[in-house]
Backbone as a chain_set.jsonl record, in Angstrom:
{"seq": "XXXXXXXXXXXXXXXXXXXXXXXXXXXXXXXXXXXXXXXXXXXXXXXXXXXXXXXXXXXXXXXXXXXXXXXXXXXXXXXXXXXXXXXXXXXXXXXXXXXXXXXXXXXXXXXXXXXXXXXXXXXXX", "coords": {"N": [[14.286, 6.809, -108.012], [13.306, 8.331, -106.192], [12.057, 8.334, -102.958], [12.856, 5.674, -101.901], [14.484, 4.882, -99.321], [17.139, 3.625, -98.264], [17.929, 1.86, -100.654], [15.15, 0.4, -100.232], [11.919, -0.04, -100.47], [8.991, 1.285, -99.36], [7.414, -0.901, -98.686], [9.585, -2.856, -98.227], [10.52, -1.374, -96.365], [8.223, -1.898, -94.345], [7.68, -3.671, -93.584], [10.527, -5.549, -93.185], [12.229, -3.61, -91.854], [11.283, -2.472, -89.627], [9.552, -4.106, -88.201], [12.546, -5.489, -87.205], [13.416, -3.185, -85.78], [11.431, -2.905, -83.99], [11.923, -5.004, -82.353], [14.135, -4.435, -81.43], [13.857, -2.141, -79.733], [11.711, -2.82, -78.424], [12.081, -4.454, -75.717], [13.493, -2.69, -74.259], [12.042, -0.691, -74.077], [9.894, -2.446, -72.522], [11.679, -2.898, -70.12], [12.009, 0.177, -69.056], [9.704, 0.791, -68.138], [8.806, -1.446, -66.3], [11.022, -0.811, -64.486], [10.034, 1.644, -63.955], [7.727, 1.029, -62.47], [8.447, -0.697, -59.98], [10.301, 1.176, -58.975], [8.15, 2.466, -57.983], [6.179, 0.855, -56.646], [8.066, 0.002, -54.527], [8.637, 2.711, -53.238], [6.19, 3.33, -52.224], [5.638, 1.323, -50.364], [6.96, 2.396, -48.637], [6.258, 3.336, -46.077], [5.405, 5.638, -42.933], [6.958, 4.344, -40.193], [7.222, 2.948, -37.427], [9.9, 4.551, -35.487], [12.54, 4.563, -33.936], [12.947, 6.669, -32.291], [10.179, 7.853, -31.658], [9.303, 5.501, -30.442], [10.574, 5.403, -28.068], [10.001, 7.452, -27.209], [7.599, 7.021, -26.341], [7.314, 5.374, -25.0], [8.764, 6.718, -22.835], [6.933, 8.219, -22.209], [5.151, 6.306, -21.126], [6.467, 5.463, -18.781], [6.782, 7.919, -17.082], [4.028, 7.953, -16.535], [3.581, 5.708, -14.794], [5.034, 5.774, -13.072], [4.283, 8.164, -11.665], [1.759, 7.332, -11.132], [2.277, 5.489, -9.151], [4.125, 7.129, -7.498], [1.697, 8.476, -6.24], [0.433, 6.324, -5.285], [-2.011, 5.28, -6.322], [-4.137, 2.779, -8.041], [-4.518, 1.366, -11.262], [-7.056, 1.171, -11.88], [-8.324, 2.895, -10.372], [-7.371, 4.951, -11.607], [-8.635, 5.15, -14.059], [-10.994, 4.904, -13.317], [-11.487, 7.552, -12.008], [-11.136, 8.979, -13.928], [-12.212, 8.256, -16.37], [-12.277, 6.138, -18.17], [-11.447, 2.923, -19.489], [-9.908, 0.321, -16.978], [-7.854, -1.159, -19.499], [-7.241, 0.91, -21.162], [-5.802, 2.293, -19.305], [-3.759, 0.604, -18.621], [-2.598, 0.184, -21.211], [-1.585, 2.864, -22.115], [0.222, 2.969, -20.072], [2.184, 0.873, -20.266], [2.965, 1.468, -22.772], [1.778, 0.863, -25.014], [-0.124, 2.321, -26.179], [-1.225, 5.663, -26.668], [-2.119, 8.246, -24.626], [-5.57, 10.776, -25.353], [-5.323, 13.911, -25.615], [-6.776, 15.171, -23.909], [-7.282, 13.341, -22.28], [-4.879, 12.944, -20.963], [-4.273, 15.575, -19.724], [-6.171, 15.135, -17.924], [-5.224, 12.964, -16.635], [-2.859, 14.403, -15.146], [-3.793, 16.729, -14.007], [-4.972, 14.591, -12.171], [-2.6, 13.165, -10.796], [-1.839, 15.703, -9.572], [-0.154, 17.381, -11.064], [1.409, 20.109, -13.359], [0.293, 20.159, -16.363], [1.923, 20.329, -18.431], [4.29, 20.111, -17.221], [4.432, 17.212, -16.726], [4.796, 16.411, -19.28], [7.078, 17.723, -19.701], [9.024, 15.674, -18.506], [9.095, 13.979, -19.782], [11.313, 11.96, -22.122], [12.473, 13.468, -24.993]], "CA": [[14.823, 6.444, -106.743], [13.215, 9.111, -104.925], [10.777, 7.57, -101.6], [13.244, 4.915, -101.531], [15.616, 4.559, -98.189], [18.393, 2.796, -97.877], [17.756, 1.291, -101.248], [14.301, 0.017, -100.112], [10.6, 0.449, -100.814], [7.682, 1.152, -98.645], [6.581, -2.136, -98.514], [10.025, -3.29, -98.065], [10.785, -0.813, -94.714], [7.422, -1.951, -92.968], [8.134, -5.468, -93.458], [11.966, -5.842, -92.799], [13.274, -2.885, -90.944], [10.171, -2.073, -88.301], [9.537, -5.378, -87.327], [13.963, -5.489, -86.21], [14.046, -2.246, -85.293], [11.133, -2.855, -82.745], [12.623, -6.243, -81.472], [15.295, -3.979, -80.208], [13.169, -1.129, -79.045], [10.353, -2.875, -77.406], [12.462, -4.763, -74.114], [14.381, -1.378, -73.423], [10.595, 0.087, -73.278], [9.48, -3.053, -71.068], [12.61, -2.922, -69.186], [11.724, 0.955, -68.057], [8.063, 0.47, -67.467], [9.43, -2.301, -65.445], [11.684, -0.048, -63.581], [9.089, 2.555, -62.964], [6.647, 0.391, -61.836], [8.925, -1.582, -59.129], [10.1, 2.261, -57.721], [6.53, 3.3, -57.528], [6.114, -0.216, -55.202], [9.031, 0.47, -53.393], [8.166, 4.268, -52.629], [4.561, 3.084, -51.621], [5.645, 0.569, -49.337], [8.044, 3.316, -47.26], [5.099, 3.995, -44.933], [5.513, 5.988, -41.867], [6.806, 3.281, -39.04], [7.67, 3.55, -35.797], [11.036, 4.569, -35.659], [13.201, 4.281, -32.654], [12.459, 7.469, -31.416], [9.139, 7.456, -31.466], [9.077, 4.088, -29.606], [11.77, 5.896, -27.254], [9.279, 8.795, -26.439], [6.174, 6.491, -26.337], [8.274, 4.467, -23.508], [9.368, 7.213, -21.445], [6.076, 8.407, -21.393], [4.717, 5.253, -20.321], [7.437, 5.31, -17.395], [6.507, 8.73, -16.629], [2.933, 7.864, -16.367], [3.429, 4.847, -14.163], [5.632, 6.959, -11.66], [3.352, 9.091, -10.848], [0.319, 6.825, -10.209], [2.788, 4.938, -8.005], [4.027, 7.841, -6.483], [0.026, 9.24, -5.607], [-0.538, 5.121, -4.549], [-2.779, 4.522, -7.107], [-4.251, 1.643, -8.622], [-4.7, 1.63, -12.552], [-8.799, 0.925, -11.925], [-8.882, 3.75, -9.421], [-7.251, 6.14, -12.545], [-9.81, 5.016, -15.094], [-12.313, 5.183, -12.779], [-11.761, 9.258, -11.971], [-10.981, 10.322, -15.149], [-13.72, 7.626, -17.329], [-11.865, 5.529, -19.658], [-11.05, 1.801, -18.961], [-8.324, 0.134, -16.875], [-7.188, -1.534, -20.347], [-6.685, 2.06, -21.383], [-5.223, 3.423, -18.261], [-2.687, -0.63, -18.902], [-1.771, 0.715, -22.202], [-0.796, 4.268, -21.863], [1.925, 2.664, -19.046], [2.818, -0.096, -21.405], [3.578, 1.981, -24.068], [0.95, 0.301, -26.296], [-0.945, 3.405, -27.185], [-0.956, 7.071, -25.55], [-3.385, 8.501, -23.774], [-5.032, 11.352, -25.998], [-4.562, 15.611, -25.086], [-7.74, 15.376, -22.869], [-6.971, 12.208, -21.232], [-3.43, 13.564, -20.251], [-5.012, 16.488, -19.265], [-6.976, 14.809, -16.534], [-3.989, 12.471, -15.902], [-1.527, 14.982, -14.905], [-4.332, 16.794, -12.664], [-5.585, 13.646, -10.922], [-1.497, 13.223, -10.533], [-1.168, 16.751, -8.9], [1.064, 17.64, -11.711], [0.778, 20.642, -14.426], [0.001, 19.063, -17.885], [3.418, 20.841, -19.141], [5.575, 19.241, -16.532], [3.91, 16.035, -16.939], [5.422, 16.413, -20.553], [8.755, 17.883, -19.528], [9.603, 15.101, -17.971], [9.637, 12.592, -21.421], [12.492, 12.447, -22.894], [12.86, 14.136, -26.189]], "C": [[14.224, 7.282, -105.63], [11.564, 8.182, -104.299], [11.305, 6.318, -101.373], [14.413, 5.604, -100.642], [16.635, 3.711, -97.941], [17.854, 1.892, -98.929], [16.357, 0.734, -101.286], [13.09, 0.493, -99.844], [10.134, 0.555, -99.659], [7.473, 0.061, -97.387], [7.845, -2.89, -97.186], [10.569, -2.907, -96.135], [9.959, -1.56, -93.566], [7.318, -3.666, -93.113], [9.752, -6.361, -92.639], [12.784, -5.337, -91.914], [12.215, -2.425, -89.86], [10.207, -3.092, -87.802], [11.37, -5.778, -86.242], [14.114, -4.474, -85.555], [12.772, -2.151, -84.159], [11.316, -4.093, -81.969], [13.825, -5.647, -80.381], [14.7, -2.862, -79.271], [12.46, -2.013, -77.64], [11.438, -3.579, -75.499], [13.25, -3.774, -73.714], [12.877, -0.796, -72.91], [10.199, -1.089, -71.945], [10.398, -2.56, -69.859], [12.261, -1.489, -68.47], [10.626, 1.126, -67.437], [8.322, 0.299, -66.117], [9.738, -1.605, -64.102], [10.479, 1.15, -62.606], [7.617, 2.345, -61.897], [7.135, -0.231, -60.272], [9.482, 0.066, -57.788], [9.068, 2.565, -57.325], [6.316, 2.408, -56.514], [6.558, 0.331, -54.342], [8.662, 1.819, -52.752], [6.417, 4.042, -52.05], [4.635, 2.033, -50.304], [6.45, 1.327, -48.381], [6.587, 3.855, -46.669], [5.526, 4.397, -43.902], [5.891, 4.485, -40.695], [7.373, 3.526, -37.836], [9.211, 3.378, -35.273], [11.168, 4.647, -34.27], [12.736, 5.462, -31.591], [11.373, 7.712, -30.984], [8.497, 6.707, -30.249], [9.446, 4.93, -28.571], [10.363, 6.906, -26.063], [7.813, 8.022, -25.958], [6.454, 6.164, -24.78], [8.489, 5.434, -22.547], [8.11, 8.086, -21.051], [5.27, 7.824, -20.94], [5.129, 5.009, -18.679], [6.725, 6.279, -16.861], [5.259, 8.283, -16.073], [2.557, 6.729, -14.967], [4.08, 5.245, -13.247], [4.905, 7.772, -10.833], [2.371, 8.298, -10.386], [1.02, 6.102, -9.358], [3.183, 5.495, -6.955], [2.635, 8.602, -5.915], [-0.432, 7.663, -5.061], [-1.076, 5.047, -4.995], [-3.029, 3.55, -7.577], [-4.677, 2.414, -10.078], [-6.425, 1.57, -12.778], [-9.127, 2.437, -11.086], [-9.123, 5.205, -10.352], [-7.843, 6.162, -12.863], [-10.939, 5.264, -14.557], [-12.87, 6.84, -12.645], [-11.716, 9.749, -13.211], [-11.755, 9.385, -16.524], [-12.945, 6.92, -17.868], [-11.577, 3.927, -18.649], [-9.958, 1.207, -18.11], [-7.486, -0.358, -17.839], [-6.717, -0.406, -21.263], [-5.373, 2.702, -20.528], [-3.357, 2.283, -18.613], [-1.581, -0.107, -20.035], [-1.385, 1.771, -22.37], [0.711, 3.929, -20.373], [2.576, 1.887, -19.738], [3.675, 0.398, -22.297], [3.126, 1.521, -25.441], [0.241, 1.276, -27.186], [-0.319, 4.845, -26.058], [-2.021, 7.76, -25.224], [-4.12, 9.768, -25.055], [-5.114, 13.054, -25.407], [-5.382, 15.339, -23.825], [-7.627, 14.636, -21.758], [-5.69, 12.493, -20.542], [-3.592, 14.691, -19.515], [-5.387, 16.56, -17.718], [-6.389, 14.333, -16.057], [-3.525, 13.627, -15.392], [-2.686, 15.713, -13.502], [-5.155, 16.035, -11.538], [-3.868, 13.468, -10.497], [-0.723, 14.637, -9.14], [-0.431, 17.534, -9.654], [0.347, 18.416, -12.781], [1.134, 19.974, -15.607], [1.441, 19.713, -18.546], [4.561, 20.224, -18.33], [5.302, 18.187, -16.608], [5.261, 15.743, -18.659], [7.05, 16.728, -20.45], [9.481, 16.602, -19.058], [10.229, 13.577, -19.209], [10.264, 12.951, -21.802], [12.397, 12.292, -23.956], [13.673, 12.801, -27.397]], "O": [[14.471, 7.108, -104.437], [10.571, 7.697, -104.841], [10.578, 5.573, -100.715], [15.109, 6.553, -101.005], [16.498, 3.037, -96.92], [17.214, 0.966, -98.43], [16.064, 0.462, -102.45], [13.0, 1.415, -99.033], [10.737, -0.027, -98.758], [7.404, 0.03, -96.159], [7.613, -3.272, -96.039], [10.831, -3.631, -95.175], [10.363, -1.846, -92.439], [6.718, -4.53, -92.473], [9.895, -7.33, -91.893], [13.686, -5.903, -91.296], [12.839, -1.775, -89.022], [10.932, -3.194, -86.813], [11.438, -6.164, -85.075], [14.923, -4.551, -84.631], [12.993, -1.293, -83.304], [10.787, -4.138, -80.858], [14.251, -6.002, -79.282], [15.101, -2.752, -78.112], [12.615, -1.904, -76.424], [11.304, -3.041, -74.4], [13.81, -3.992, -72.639], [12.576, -0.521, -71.749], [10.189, -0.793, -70.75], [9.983, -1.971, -68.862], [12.154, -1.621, -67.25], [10.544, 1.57, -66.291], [8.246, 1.066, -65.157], [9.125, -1.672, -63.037], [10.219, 1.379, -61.425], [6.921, 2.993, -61.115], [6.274, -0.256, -59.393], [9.285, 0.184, -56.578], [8.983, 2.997, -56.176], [6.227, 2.903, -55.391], [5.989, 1.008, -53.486], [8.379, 1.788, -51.554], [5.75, 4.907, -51.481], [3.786, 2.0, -49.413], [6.601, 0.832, -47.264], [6.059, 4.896, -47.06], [6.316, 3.557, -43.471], [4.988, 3.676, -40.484], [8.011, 4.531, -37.525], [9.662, 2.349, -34.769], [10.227, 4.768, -33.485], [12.305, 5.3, -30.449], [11.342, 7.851, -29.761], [7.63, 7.033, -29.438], [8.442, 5.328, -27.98], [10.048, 6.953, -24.874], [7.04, 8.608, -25.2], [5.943, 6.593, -23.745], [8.421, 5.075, -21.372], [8.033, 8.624, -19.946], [4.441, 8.431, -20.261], [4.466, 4.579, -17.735], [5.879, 5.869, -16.066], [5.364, 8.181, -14.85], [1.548, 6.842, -14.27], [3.492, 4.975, -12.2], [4.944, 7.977, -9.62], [2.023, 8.471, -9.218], [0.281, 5.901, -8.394], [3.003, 5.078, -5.811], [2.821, 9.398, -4.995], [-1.504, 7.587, -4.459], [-1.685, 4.204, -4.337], [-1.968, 2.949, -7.746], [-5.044, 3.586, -10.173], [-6.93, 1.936, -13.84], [-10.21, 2.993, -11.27], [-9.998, 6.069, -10.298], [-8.5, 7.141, -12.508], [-11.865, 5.791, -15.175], [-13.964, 7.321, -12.939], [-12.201, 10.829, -13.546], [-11.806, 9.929, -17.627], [-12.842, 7.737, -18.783], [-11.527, 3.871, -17.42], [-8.854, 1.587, -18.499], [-6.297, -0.246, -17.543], [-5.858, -0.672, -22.104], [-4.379, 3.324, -20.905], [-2.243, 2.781, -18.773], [-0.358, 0.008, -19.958], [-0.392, 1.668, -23.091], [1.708, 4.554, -20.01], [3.757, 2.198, -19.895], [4.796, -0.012, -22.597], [3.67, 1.641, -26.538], [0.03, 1.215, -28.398], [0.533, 4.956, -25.176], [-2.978, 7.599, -25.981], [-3.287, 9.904, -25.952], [-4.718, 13.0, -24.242], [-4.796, 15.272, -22.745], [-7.784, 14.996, -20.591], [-5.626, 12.145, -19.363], [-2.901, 14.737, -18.497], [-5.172, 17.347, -16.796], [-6.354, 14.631, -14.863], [-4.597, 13.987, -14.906], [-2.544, 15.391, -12.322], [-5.729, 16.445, -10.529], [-3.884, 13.802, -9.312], [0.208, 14.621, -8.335], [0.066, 18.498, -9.072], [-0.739, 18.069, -13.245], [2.161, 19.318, -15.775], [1.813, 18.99, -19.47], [5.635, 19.895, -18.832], [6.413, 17.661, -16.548], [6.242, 15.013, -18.802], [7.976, 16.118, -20.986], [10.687, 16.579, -19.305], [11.144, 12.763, -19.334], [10.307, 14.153, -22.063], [12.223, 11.138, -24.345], [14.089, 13.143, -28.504]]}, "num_chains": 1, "name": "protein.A"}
């Protein structure tokens, strides 16, 4: 009797009891695959997006930006023109489509009159 299991041979284990005993195994293994595959999606699709605040701060420094060239009487061709970049640049930094970037704010704030730190103080947080 000895190398027999539960009454049964060899032959009889890898015939009768492997084949049921991975019918029950194998869809618990799919099933976590499964699982780990669908968080890994999910955690790959949380991409950075433009959360409210964000938007919030983009916007008020769009406002800001369009205050001032209104208060100096400016036109948006006259900005682009002193400080190089396009008026469809100078459009979207008031819009709130894009933001100007350090250098270009830079030159904004002193074609404005205004130091590049109060320029900034003035967006709200």
């Amino acid at each position: 009797m000895e190398g027999r299991l539960l009454g049964l041979g060899p032959f009889e284990l890898i015939v009768f009891v492997l084949p049921a005993l991975l019918a029950r195994i194998i869809p618990w293994v799919l099933f976590v695959i499964l699982c780990i595959l669908a968080i890994r999606w999910f955690i790959r699709q949380e991409r950075p997006r433009k959360d409210p605040e964000s938007v919030a701060v983009r916007r008020s420094l769009a406002e800001v930006l369009r205050s001032h060239r209104e208060r100096c009487k400016m036109t948006q061709e006259f900005v682009a023109e002193k400080i190089g970049v396009s008026r469809q640049a100078v459009s979207k930094w008031e819009s709130g489509a894009s933001e100007p970037s350090t250098t270009n704010l830079v030159k904004v704030a002193r074609l404005y009159g205004v130091d590049p730190a109060e320029l900034l103080r003035e967006v709200e947080a």
